[in-house]
Legacy VTK file of the C-alpha trace (Angstrom):
# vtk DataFile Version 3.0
C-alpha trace
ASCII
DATASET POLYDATA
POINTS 92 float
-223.036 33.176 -34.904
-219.551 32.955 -35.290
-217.667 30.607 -37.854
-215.456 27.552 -36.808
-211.947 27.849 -36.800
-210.287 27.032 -40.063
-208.879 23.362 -39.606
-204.648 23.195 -39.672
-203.399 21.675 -43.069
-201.452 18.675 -42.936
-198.794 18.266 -45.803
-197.976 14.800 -46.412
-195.196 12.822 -43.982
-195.664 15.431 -41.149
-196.448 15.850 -37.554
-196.819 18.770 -35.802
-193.075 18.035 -34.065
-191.151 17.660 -36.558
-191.866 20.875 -38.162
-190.200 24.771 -36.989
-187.738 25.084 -33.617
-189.360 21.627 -31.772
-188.403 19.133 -35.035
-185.540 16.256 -34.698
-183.487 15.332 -37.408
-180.394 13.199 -38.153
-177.785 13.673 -40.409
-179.074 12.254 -43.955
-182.745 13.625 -43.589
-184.073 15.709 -45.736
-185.303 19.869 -44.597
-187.927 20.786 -47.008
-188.675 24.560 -46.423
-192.467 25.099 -48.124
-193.175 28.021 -50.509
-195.520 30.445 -48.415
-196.728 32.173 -51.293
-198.169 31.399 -54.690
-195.019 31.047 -57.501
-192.736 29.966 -54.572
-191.754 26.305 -55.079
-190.098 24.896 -51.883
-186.524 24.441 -51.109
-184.845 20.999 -50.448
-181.314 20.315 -48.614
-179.827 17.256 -47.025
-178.695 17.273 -43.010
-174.863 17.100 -43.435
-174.284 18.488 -39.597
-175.611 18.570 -36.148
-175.111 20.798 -33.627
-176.960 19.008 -30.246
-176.838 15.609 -29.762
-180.729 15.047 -29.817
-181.037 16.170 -33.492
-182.209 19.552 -32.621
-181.897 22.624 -34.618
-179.459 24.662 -35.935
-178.337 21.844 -38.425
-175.756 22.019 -41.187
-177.401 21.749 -44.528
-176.461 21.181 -48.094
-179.485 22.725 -50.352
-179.921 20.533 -53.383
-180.215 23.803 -55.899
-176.860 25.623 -55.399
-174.567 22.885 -53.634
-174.121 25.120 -50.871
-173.763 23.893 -47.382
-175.084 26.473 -44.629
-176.057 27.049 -40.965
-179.861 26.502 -41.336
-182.325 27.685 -38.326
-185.415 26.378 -39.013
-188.871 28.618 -39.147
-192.721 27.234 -39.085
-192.455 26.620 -43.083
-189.529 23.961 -42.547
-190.199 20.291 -42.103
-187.830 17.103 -41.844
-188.582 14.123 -43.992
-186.712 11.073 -43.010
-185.354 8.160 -45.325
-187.054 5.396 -45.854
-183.934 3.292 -44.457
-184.222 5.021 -41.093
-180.039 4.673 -41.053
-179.524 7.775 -38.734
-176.192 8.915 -37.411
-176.234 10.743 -34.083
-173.927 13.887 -33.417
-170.631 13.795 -31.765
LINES 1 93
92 0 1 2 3 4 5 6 7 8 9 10 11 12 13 14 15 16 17 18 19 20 21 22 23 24 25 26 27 28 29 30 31 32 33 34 35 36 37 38 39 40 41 42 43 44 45 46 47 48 49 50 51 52 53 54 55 56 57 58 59 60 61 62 63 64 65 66 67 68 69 70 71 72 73 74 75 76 77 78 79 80 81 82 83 84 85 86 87 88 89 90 91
């Protein structure tokens, strides 16, 4: 007898397309990038740049710990967490 499948985790204010290489964002949202392992808190940054004018990834990203604005490609840890206002600004 073989044992079910384990069932996919949902973290809170996702679907499965807004998270790795198929998620949307505009500048404004928020990239959370989960820890994978135990110890490893996750790592918050704010959309400050778009490169493809339907919100698709690479994105310019200022990470809320160091200030820093980089080139951010996001992986299958990475999620996009929109405001509350919805007030999005589409690339040029």
């Amino acid at each position: 007898m073989t044992a079910p499948a384990p069932a996919k985790k949902a973290y809170p204010g996702t679907r499965p397309e807004m998270t790795g290489a198929s998620m949307r964002a505009h500048i404004g949202d928020e990239i959370v990038v989960r820890g994978t392992t135990t110890g490893v808190v996750a790592r918050y940054g704010e959309v400050v740049g778009l490169h493809h004018p339907d919100g698709g990834p690479p994105y310019d990203v200022r990470w809320a710990d160091d200030g820093r604005v980089t080139l951010y490609f996001p992986g299958p840890d990475a999620y996009v967490r929109h405001p509350a206002g919805g007030g999005h600004v589409q690339a040029q």
